[in-house]
PASEBA-1860 file (N, C-alpha, C; in nm, 3 decimals):
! residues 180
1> XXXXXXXX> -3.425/-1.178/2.610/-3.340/-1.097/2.524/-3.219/-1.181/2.478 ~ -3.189/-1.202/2.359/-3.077/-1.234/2.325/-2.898/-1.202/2.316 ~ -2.856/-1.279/2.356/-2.697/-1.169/2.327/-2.650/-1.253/2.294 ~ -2.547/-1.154/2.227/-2.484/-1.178/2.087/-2.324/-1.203/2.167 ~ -2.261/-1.241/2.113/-2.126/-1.205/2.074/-2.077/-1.146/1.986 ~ -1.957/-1.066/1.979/-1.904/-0.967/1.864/-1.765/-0.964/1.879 ~ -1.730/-0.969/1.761/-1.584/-0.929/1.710/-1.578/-0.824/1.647 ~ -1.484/-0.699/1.739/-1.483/-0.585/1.669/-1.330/-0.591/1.600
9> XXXXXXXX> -1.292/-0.502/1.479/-1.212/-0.497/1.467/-1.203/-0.398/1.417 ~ -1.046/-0.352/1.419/-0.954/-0.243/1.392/-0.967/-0.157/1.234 ~ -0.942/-0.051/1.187/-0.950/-0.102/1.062/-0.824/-0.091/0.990 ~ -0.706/0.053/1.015/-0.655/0.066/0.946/-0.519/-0.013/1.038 ~ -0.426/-0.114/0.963/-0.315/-0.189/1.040/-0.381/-0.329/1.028 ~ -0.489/-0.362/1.031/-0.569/-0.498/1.036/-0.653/-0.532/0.931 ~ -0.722/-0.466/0.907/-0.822/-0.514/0.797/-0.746/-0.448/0.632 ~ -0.670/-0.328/0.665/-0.586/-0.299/0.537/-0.481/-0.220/0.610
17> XXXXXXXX> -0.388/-0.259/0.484/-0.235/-0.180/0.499/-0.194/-0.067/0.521 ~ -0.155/-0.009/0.632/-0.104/0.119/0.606/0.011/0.178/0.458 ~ -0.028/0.310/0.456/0.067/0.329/0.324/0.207/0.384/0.405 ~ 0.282/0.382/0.365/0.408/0.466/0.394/0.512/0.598/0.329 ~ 0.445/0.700/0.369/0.430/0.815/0.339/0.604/0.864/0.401 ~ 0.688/0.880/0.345/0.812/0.952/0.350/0.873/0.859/0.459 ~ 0.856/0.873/0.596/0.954/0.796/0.682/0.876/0.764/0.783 ~ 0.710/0.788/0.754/0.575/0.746/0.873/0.444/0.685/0.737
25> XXXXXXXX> 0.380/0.585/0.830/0.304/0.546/0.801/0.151/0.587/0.816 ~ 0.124/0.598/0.721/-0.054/0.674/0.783/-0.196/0.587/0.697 ~ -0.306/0.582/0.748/-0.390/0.489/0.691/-0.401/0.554/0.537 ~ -0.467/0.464/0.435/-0.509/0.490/0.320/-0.611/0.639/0.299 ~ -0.584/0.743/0.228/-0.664/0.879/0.189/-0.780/0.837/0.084 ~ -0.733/0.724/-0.019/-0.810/0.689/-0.153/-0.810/0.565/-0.175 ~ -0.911/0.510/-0.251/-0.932/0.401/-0.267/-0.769/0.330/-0.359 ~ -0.702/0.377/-0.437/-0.602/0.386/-0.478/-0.500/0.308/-0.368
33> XXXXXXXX> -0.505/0.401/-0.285/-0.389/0.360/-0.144/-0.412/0.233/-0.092 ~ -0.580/0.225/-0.105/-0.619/0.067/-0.018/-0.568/-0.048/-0.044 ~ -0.502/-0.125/-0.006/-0.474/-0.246/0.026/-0.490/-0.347/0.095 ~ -0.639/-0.405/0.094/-0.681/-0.499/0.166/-0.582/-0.624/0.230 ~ -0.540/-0.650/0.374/-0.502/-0.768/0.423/-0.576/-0.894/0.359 ~ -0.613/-0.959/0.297/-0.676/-1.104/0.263/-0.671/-1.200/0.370 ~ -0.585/-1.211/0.447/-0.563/-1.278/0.574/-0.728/-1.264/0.646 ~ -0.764/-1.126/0.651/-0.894/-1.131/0.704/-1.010/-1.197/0.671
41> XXXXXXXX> -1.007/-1.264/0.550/-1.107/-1.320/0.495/-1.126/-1.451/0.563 ~ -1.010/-1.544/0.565/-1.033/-1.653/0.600/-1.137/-1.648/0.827 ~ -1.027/-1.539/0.871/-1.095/-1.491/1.023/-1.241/-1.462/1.014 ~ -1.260/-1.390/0.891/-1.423/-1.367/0.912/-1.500/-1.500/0.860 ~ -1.455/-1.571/0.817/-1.584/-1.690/0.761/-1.538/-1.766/0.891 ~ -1.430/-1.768/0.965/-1.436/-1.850/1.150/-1.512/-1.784/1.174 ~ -1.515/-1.685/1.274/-1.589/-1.552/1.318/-1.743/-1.562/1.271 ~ -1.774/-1.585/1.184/-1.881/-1.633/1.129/-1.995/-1.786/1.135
49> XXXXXXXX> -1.894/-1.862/1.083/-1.944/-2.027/1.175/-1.930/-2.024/1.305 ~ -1.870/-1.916/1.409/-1.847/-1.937/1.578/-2.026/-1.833/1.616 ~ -2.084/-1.771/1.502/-2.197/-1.719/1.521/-2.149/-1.562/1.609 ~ -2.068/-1.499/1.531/-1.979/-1.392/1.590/-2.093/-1.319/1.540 ~ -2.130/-1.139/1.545/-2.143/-1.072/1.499/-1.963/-0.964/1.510 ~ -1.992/-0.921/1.337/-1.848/-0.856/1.332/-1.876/-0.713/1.304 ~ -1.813/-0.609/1.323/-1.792/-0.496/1.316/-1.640/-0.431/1.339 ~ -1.652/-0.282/1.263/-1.530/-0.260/1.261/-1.555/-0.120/1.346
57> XXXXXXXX> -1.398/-0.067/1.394/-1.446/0.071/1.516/-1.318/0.157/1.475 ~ -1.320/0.238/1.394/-1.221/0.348/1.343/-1.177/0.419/1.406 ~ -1.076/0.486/1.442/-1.037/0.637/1.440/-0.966/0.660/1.342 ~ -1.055/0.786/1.246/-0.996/0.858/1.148/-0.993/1.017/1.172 ~ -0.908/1.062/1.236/-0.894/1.154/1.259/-0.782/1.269/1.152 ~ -0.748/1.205/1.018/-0.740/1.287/0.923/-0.827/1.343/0.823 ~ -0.947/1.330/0.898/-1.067/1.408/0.831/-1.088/1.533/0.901 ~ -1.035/1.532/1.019/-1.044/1.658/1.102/-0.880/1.728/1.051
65> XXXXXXXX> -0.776/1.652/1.058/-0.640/1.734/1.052/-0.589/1.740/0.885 ~ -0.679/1.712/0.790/-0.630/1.684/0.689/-0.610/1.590/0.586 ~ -0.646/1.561/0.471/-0.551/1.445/0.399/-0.692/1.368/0.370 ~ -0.777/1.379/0.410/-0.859/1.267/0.388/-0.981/1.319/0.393 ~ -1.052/1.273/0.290/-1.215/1.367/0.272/-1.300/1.233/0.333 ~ -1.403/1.307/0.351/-1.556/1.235/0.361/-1.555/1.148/0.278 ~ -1.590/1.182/0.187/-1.610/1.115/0.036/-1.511/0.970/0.058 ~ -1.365/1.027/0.056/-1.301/0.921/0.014/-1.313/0.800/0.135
73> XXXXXXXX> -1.337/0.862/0.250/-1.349/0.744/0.358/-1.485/0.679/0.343 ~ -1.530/0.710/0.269/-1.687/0.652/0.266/-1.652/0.499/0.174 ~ -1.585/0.556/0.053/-1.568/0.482/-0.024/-1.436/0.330/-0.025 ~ -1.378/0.434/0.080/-1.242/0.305/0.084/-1.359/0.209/0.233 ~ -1.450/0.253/0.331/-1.519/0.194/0.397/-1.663/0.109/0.341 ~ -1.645/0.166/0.220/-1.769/0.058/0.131/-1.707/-0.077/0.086 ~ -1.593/-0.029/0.050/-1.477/-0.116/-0.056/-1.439/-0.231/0.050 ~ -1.385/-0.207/0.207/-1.409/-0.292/0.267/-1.486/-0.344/0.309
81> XXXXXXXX> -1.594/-0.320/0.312/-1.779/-0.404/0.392/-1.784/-0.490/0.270 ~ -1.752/-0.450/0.081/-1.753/-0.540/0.001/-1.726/-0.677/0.034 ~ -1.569/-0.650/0.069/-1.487/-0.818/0.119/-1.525/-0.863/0.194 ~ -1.583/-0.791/0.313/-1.617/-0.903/0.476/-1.717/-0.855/0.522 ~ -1.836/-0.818/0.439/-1.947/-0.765/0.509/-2.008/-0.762/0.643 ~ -1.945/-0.695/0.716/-1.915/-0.620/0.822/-2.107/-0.623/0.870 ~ -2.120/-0.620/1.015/-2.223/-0.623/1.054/-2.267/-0.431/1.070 ~ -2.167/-0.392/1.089/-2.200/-0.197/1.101/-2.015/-0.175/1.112
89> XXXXXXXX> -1.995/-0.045/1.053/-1.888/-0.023/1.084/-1.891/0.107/1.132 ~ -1.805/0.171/1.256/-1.831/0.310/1.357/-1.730/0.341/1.340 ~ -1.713/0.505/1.281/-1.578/0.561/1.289/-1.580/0.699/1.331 ~ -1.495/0.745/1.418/-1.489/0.856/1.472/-1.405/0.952/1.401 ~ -1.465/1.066/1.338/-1.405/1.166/1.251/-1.333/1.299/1.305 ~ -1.423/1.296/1.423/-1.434/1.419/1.564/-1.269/1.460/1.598 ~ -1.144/1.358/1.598/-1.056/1.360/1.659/-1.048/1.444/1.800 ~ -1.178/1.378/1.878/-1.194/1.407/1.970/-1.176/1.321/2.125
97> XXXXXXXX> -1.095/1.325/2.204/-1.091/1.227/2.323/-1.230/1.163/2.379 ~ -1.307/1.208/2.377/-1.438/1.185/2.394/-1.511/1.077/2.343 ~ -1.465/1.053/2.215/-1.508/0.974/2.080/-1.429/0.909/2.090 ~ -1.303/0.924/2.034/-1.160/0.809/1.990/-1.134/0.703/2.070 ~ -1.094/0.628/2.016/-1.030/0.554/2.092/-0.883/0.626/2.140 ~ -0.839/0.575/2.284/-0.882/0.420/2.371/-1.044/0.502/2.475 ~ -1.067/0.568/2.409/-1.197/0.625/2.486/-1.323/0.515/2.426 ~ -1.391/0.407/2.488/-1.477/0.329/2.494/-1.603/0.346/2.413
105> XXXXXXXX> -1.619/0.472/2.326/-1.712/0.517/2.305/-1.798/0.429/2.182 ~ -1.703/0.422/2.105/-1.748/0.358/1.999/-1.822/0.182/1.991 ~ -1.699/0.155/2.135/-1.710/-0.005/2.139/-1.847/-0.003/2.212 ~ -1.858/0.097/2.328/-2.017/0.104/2.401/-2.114/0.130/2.331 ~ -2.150/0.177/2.227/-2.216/0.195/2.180/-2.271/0.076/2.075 ~ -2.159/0.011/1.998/-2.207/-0.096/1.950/-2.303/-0.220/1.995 ~ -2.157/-0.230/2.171/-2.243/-0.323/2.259/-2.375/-0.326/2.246 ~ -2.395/-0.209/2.313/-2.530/-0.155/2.327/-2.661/-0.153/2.258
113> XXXXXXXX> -2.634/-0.152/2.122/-2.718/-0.162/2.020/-2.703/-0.275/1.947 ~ -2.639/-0.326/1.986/-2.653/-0.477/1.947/-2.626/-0.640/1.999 ~ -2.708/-0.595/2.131/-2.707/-0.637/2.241/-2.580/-0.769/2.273 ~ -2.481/-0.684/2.298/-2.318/-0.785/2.299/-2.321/-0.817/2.408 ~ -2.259/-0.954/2.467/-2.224/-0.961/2.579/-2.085/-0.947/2.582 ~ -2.041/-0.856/2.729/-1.881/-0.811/2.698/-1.790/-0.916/2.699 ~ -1.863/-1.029/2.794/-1.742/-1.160/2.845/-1.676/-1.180/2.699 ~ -1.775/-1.180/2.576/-1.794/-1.271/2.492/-1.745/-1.191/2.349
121> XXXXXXXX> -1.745/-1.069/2.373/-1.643/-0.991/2.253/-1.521/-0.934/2.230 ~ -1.466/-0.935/2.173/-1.338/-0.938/2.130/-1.297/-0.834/2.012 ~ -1.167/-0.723/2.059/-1.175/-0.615/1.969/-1.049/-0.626/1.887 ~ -1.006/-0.667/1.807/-0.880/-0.674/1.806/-0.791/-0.593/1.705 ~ -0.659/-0.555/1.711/-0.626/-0.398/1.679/-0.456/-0.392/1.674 ~ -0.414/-0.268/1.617/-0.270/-0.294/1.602/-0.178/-0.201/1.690 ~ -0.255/-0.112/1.784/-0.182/-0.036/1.866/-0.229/0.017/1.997 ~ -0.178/0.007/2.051/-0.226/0.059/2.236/-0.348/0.112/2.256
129> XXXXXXXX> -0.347/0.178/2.163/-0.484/0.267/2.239/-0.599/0.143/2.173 ~ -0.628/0.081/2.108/-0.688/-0.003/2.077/-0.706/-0.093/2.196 ~ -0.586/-0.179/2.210/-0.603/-0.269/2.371/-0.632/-0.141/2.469 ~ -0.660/-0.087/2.510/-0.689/0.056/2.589/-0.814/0.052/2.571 ~ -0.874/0.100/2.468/-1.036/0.087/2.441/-1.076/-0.007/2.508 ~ -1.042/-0.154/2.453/-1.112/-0.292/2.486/-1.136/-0.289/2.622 ~ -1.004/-0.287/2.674/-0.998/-0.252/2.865/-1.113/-0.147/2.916 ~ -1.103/-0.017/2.854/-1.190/0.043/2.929/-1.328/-0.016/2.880
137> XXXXXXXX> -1.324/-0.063/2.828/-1.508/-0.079/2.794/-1.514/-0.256/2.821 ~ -1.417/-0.295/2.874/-1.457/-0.378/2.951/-1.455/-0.558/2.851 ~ -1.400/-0.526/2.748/-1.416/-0.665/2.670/-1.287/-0.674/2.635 ~ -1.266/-0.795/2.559/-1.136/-0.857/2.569/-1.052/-0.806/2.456 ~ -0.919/-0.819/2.443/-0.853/-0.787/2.352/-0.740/-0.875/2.301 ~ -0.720/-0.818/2.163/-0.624/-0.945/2.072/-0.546/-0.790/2.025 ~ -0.422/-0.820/2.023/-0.300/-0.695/1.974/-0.220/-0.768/1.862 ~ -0.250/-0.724/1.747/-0.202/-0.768/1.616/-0.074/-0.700/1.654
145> XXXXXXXX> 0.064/-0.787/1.702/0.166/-0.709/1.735/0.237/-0.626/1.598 ~ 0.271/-0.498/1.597/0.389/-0.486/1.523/0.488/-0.380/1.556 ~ 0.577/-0.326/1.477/0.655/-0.270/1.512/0.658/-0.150/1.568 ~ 0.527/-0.086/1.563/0.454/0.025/1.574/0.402/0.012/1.708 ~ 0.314/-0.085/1.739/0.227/-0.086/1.905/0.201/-0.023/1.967 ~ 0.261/-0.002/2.001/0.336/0.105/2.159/0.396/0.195/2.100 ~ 0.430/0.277/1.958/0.458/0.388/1.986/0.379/0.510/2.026 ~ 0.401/0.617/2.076/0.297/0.721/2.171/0.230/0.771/1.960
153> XXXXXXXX> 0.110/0.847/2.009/0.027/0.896/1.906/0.030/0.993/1.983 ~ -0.126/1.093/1.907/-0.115/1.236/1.967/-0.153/1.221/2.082 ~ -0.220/1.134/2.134/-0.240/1.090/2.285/-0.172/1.074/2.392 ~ -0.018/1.025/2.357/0.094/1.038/2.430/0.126/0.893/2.430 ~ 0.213/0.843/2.558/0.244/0.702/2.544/0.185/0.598/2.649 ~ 0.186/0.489/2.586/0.088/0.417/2.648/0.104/0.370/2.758 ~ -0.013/0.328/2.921/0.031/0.308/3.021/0.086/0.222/3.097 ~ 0.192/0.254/3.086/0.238/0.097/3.198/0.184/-0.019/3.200
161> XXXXXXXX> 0.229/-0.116/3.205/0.173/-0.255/3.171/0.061/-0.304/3.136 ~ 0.065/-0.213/2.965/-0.083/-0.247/2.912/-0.051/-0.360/2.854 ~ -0.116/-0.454/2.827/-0.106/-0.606/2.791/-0.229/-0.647/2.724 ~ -0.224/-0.705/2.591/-0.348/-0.790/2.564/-0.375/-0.908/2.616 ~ -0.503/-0.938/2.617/-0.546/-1.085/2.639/-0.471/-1.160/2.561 ~ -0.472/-1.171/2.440/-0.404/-1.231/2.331/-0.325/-1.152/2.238 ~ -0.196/-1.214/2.192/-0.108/-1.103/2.072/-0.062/-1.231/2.006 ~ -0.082/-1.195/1.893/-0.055/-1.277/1.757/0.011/-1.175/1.652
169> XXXXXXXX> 0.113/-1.242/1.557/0.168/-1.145/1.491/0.135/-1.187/1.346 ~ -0.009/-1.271/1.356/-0.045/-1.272/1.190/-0.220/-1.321/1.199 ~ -0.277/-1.249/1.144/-0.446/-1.299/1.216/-0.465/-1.433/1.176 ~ -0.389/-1.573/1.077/-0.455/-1.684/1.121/-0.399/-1.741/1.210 ~ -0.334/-1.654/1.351/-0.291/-1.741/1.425/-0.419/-1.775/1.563 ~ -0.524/-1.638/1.510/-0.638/-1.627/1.561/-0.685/-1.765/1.559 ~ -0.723/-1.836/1.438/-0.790/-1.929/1.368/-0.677/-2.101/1.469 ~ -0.591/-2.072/1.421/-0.515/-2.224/1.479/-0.512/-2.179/1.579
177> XXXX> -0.487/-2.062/1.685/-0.541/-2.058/1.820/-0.640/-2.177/1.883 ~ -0.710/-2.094/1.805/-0.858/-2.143/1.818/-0.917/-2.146/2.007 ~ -0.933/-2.030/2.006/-0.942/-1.993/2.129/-1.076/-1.910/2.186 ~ -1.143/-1.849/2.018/-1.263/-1.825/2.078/-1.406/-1.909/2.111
END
């Protein structure tokens, strides 16, 4: 059996910009809002010659509370597989603990079906519960630091000396790292 390695990544904070909606920031509703990072492009053609498989692992949970249709997440999630054609991308709509992250669900499941080895994948993301996921499901993590991180979500606040493997505060520091 073969295994793979994988780079999962984040989507909204990492792969595109959050918008900034009155005095909070919330991911893109429409293709309109999207604002692709470009920074990611150069990570995925590394990620790519290192023989990565890449994928992305969502929580969109303003499809359950509002603000954001089916439709339009389909389309701002096509719009990105365009730029970095993404090996599968998994997003949890449920805004359910069960599903979401930092609940493992999404990242296990990828593993799983596409036979990852955990030593060897890497999720990387812009806020706690993200490094949270990676931890519980057992693979490594990169924390795109920002000003945001660590603030609590509807989940509450994050636990005590959660720490990434790696924190970089711009993804080609991934690349001159050069660490995977």
């Amino acid at each position: 059996m073969v295994i793979n390695r994988g780079f999962i990544f984040d989507r909204d904070g990492v792969l595109n910009h959050l918008v900034k909606d009155n005095s909070t920031f919330r991911p893109p509703w429409s293709l309109e809002e999207l604002e692709i990072d470009a920074e990611n492009k150069d990570l995925v053609v590394y990620l790519r010659e290192k023989n990565y498989k890449l994928f992305v692992a969502s929580n969109q949970p303003d499809i359950k509370r509002g603000g954001l249709t089916i439709t339009n997440l389909n389309y701002i999630n096509n719009e990105i597989d365009k730029v970095f054609n993404f090996d599968e991308i998994v997003v949890d709509t449920t805004d359910d603990v069960n599903f979401k992250k930092p609940n493992p669900y999404m990242i296990n499941k990828l593993i799983e079906q596409n036979s990852l080895n955990r030593k060897k994948t890497w999720l990387i993301g812009d806020r706690w519960v993200d490094i949270l996921a990676a931890k519980n499901a057992n693979i490594n993590s990169i924390l795109l630091k920002k000003e945001y991180s660590f603030n609590a979500t509807s989940l509450g606040s994050p636990p005590d000396n959660l720490k990434a493997d790696v924190t970089v505060k711009k993804i080609n520091e991934i690349i001159s790292l050069d660490f995977l």
